[in-house]
N, CA and C atoms as an extended XYZ file, in Angstrom:
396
Properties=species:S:1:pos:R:3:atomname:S:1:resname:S:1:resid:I:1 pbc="F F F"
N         0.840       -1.180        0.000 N   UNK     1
C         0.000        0.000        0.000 CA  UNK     1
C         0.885        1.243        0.000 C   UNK     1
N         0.492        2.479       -0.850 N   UNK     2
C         1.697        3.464       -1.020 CA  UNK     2
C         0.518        4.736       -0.126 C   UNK     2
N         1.616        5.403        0.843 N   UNK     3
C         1.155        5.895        1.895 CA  UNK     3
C         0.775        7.452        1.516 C   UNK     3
N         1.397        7.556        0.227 N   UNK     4
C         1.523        9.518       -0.391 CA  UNK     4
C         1.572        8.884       -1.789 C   UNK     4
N         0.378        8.533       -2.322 N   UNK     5
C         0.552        8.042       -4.179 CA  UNK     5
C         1.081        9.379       -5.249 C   UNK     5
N         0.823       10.470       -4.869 N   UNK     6
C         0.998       12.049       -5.552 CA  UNK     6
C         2.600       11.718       -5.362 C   UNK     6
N         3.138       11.633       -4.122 N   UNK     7
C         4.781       11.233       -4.437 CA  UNK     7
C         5.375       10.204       -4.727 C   UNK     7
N         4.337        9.332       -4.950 N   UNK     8
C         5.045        7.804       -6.191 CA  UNK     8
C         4.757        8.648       -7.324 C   UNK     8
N         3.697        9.311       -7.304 N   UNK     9
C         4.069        9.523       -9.202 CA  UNK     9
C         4.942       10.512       -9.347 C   UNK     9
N         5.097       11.227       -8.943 N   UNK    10
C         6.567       12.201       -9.022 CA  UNK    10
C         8.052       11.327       -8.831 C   UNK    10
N         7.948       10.417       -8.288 N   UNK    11
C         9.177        9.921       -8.365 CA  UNK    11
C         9.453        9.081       -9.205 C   UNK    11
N         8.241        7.960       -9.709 N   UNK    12
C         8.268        7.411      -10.820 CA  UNK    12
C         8.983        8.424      -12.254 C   UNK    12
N         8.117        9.754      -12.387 N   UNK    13
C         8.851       10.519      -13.375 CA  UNK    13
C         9.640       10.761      -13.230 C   UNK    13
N        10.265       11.619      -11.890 N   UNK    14
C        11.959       11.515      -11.851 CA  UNK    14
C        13.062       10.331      -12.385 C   UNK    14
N        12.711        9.454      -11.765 N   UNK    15
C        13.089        7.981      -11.619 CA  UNK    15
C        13.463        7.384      -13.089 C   UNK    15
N        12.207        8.095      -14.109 N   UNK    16
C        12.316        7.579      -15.571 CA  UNK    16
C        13.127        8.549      -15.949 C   UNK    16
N        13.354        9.859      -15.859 N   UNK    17
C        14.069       11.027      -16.158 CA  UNK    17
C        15.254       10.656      -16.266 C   UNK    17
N        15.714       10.033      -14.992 N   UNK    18
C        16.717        9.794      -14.925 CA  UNK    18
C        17.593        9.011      -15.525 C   UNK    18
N        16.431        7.666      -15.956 N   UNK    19
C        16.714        6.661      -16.338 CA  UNK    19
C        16.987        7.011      -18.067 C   UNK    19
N        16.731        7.861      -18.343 N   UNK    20
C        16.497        8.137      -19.911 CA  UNK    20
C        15.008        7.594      -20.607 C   UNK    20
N        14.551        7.060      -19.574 N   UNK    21
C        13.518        5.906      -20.176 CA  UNK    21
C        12.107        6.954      -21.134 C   UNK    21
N        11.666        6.874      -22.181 N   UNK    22
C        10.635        7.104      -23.320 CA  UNK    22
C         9.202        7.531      -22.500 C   UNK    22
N         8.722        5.765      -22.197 N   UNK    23
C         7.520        6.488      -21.335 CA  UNK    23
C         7.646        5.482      -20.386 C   UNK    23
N         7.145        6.543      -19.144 N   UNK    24
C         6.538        5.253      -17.984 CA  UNK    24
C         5.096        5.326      -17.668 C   UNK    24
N         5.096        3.861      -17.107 N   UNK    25
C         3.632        3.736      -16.076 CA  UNK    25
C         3.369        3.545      -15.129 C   UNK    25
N         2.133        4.637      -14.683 N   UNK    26
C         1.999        4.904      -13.429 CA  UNK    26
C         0.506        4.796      -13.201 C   UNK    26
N         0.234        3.941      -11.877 N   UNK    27
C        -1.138        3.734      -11.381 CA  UNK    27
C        -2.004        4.462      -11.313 C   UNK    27
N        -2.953        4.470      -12.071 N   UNK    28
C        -4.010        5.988      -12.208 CA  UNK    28
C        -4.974        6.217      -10.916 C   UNK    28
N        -5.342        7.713      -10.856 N   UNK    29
C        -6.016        7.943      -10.057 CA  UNK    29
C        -6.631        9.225      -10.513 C   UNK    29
N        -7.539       10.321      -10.263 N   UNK    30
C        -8.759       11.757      -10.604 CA  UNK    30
C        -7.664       12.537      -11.193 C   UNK    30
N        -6.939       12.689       -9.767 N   UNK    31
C        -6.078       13.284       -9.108 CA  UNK    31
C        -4.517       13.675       -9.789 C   UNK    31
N        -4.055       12.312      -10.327 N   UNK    32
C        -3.166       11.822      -11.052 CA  UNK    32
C        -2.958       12.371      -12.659 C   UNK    32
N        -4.379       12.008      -12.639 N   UNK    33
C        -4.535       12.455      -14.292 CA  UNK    33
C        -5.019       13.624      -14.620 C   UNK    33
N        -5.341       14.568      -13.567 N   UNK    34
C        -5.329       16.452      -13.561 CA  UNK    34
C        -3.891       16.641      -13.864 C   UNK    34
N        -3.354       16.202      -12.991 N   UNK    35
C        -2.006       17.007      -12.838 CA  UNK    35
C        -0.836       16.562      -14.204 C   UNK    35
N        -1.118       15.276      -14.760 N   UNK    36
C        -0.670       14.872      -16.323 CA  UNK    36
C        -1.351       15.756      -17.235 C   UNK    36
N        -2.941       16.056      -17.141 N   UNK    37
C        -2.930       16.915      -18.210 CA  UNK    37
C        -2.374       18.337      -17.688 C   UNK    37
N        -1.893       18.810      -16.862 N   UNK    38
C        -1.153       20.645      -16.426 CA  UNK    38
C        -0.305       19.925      -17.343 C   UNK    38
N         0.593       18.952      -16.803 N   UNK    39
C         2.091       18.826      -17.362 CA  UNK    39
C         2.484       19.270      -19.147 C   UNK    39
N         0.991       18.353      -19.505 N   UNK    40
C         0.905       18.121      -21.143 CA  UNK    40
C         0.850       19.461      -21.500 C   UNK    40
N        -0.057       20.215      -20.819 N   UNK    41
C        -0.437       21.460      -21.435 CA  UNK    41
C         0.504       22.873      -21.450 C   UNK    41
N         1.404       22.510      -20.245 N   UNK    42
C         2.700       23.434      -19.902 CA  UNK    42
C         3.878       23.027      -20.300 C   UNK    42
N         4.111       21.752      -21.282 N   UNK    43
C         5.006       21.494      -22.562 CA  UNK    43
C         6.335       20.775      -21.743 C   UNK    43
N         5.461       20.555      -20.750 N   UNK    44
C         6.810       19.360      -19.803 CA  UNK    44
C         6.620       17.701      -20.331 C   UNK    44
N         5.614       17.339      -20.683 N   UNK    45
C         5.829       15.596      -21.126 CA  UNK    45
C         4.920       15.929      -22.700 C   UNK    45
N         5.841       14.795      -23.337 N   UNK    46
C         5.217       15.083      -24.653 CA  UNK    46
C         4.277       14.626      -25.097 C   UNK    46
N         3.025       13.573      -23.994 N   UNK    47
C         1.652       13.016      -24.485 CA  UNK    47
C         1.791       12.211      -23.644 C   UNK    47
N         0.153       11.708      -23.247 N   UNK    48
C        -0.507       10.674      -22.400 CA  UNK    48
C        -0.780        9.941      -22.504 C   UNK    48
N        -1.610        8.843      -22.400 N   UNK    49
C        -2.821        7.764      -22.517 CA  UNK    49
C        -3.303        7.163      -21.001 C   UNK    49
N        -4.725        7.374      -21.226 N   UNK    50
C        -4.960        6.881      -20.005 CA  UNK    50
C        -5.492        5.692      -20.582 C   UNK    50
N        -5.245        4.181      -19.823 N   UNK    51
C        -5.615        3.153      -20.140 CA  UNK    51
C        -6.905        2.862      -19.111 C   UNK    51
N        -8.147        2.562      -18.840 N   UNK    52
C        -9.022        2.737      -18.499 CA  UNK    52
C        -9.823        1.148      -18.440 C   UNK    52
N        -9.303        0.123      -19.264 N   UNK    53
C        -9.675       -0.322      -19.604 CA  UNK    53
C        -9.397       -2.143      -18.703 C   UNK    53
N        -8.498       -1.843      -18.028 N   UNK    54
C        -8.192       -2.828      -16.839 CA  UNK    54
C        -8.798       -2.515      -15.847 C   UNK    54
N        -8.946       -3.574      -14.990 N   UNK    55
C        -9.288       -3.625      -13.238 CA  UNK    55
C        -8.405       -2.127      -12.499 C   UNK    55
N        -6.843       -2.600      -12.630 N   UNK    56
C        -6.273       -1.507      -12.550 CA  UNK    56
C        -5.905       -0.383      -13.739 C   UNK    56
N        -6.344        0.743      -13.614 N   UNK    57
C        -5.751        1.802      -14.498 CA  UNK    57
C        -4.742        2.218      -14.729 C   UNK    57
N        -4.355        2.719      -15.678 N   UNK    58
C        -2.701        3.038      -15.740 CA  UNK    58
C        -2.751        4.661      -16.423 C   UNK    58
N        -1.572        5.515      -16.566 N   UNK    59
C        -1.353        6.718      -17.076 CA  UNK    59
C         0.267        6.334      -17.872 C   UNK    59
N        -0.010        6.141      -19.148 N   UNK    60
C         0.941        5.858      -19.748 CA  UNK    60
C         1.566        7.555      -20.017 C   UNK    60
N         2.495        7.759      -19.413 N   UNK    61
C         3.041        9.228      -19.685 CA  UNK    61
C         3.760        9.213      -21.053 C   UNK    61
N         4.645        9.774      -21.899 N   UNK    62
C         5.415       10.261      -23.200 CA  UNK    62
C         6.623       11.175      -22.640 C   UNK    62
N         7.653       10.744      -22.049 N   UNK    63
C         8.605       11.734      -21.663 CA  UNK    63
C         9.055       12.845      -22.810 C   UNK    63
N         9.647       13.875      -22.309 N   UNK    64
C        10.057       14.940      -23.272 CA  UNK    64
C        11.392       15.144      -23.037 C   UNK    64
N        12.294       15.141      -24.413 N   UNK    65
C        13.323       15.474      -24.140 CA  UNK    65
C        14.099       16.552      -25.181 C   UNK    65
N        15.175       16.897      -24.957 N   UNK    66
C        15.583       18.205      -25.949 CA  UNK    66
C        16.005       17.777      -27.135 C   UNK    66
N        16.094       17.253      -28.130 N   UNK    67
C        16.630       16.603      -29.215 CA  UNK    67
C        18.218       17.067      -29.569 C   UNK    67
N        18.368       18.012      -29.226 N   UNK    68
C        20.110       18.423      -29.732 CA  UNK    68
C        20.564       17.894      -28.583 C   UNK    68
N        20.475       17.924      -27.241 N   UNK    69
C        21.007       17.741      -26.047 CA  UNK    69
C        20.642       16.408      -25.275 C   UNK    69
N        19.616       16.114      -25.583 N   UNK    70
C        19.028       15.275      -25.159 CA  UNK    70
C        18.646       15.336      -23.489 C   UNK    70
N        18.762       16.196      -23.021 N   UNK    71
C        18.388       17.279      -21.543 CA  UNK    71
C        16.917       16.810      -21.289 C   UNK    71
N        16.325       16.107      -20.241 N   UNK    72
C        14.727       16.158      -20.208 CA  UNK    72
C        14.391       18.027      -20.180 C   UNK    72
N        13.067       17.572      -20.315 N   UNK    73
C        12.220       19.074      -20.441 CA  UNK    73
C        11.888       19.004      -18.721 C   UNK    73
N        11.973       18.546      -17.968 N   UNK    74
C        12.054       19.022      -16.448 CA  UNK    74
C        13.165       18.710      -15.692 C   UNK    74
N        13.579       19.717      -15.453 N   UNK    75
C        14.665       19.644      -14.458 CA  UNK    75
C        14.411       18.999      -13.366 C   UNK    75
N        13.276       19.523      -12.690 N   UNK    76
C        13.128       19.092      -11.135 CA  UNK    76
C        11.518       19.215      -10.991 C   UNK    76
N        11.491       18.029      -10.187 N   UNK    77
C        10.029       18.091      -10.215 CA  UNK    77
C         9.890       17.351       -8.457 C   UNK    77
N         9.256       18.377       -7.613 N   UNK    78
C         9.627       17.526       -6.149 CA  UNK    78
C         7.909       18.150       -5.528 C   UNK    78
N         7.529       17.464       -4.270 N   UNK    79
C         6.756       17.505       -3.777 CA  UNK    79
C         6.543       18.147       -2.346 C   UNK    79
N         5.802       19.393       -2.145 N   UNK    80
C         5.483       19.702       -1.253 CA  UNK    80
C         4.816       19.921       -0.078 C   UNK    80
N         3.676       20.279       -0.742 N   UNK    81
C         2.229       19.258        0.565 CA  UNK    81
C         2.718       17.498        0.768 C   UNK    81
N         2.854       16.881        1.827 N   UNK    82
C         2.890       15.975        2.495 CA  UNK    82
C         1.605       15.672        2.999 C   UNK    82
N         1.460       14.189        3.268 N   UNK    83
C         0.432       13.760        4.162 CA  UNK    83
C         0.963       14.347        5.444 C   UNK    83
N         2.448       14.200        5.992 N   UNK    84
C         2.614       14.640        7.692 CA  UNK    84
C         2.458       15.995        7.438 C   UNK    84
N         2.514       16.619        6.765 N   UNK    85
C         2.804       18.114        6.755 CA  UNK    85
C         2.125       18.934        5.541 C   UNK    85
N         0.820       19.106        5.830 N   UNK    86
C        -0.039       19.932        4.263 CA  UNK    86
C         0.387       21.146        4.045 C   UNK    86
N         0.366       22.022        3.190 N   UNK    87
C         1.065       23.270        2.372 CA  UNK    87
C        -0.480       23.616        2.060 C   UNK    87
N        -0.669       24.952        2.695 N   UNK    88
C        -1.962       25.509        2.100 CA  UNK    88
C        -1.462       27.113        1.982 C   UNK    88
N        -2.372       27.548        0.808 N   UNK    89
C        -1.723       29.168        0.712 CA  UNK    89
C        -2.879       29.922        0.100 C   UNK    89
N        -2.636       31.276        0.546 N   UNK    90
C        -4.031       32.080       -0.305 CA  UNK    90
C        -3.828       32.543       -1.568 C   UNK    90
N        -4.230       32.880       -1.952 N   UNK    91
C        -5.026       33.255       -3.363 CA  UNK    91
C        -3.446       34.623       -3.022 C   UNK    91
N        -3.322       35.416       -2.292 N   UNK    92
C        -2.685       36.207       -2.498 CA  UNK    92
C        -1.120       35.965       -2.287 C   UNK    92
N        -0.776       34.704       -1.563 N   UNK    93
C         0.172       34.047       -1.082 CA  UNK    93
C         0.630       33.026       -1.818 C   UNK    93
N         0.347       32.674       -2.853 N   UNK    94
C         0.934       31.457       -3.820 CA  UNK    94
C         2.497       31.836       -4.061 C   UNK    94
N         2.309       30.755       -4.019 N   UNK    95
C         4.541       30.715       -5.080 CA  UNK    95
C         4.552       30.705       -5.970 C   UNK    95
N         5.571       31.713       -6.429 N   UNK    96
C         6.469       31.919       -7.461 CA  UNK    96
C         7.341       31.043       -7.660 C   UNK    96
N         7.584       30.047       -8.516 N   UNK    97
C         8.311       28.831       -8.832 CA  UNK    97
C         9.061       29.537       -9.921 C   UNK    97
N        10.865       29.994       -9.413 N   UNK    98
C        11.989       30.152      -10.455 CA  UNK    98
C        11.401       31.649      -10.706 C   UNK    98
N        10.668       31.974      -10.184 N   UNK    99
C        10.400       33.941      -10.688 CA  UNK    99
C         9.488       33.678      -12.005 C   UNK    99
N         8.899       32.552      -11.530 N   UNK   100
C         7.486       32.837      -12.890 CA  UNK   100
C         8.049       31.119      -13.874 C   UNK   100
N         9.100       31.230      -13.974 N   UNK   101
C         9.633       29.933      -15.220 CA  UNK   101
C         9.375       28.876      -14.712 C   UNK   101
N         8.894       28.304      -13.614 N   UNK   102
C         8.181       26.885      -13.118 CA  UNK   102
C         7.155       27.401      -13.229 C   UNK   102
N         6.272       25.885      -12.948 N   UNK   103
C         4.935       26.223      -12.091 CA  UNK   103
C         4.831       25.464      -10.736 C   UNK   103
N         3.757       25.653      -10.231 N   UNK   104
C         3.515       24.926       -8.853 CA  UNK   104
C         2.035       24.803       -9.135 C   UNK   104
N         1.960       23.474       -8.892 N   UNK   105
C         0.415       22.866       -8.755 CA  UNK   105
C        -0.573       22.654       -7.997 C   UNK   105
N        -1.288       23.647       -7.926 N   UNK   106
C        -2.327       23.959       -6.753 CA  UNK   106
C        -3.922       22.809       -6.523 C   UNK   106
N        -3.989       22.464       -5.362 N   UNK   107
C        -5.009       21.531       -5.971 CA  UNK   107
C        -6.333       22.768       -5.061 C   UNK   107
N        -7.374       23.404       -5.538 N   UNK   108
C        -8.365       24.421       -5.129 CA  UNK   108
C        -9.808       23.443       -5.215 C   UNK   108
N       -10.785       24.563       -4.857 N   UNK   109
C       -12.107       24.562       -4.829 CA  UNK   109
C       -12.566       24.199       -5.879 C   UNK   109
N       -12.025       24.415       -7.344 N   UNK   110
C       -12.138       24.851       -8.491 CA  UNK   110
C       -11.595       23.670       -9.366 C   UNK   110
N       -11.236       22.597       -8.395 N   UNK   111
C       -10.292       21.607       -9.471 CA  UNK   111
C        -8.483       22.071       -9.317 C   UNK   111
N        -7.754       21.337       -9.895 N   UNK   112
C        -6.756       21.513       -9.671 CA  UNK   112
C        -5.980       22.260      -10.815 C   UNK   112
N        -4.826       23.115      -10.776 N   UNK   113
C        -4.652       24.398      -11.803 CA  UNK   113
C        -2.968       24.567      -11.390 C   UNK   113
N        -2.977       25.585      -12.103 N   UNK   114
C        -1.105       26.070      -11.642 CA  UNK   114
C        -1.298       26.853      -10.889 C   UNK   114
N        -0.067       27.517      -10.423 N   UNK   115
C        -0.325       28.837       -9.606 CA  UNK   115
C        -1.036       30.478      -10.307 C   UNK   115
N        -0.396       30.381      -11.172 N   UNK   116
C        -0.924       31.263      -12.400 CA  UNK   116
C        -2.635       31.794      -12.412 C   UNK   116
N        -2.870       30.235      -12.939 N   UNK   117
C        -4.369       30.066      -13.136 CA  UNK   117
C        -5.215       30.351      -11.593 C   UNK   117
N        -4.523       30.068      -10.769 N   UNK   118
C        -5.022       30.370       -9.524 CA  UNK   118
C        -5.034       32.048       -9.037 C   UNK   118
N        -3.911       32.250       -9.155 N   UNK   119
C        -4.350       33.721       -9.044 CA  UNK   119
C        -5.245       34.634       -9.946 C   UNK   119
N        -4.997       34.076      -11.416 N   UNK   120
C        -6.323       34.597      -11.888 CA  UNK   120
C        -7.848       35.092      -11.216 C   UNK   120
N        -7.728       33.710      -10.832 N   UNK   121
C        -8.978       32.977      -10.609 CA  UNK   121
C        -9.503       33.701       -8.764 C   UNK   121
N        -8.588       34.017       -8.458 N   UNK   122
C        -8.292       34.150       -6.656 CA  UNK   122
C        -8.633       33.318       -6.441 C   UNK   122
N        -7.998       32.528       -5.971 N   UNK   123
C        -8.283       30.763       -5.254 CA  UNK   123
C        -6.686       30.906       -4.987 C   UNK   123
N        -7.099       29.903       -3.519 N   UNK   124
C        -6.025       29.836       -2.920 CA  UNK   124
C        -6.551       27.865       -2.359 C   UNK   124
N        -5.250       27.340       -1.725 N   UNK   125
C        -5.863       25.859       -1.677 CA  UNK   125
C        -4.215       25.138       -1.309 C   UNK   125
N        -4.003       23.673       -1.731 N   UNK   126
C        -2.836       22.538       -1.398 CA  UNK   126
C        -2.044       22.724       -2.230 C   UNK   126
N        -0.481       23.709       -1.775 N   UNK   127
C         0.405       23.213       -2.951 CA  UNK   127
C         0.996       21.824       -3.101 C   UNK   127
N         0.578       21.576       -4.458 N   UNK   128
C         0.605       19.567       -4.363 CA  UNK   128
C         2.224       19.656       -4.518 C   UNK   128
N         3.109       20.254       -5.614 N   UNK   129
C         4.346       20.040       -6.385 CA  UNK   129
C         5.018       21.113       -7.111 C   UNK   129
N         5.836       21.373       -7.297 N   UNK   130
C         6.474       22.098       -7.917 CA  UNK   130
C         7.383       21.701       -9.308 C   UNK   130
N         7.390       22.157      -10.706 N   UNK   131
C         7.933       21.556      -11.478 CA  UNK   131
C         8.678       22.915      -12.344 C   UNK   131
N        10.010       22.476      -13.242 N   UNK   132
C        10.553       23.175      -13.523 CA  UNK   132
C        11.796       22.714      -13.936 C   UNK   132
């Protein structure tokens, strides 16, 4: 039984990052697959699939990498709200991840969003992660 699943899947991606590895898979969950589509949409992994179609679900991720360099497209991707220790912030109090060039993934009232979209929005809520 995994005690913080939001930080198996962050480490799974690290983990593949590291590894050089194409795509990995990771045990799906609502939750899981919000925060794959931010990623997709903020040009950090290069495509998804959610497999839906087993007992257990899966999130087949598409890693991204630089083609001249071969550098992943995320540097660092780590986790901040904890189960021992939650991260909550207001609408006027969000982080700045790198002075704007990350994001940080807010999970709100509203569904889950970047920090960006959150201040738009004024919503404040769980910083889940930070990526960049």
């Amino acid at each position: 039984m995994i005690t913080d699943p939001i930080a198996d899947y962050l480490t799974r991606i690290r983990n593949a990052l590291k590894a050089r590895h194409r795509i990995v898979e990771i045990p799906a969950s609502n939750l899981k697959k919000e925060i794959t589509k931010i990623l997709y949409e903020k040009g950090y992994i290069h495509g998804y699939k959610f497999d839906d179609k087993e007992v257990k679900s899966q999130i087949k991720i598409a890693l991204k990498y630089n083609p001249a360099t071969k550098a992943p497209a995320i540097t660092q991707i780590e986790r901040i709200s904890r189960p021992g220790l939650r991260r909550f912030c207001k609408a006027d109090e969000l982080p700045r991840v790198l002075n704007g060039l990350g994001i940080a993934v807010i999970s709100t009232s509203r569904g889950v969003m970047t920090d960006k979209e959150a201040r738009t929005q004024n919503v404040g809520g769980e910083v889940l992660c930070f990526v960049y």
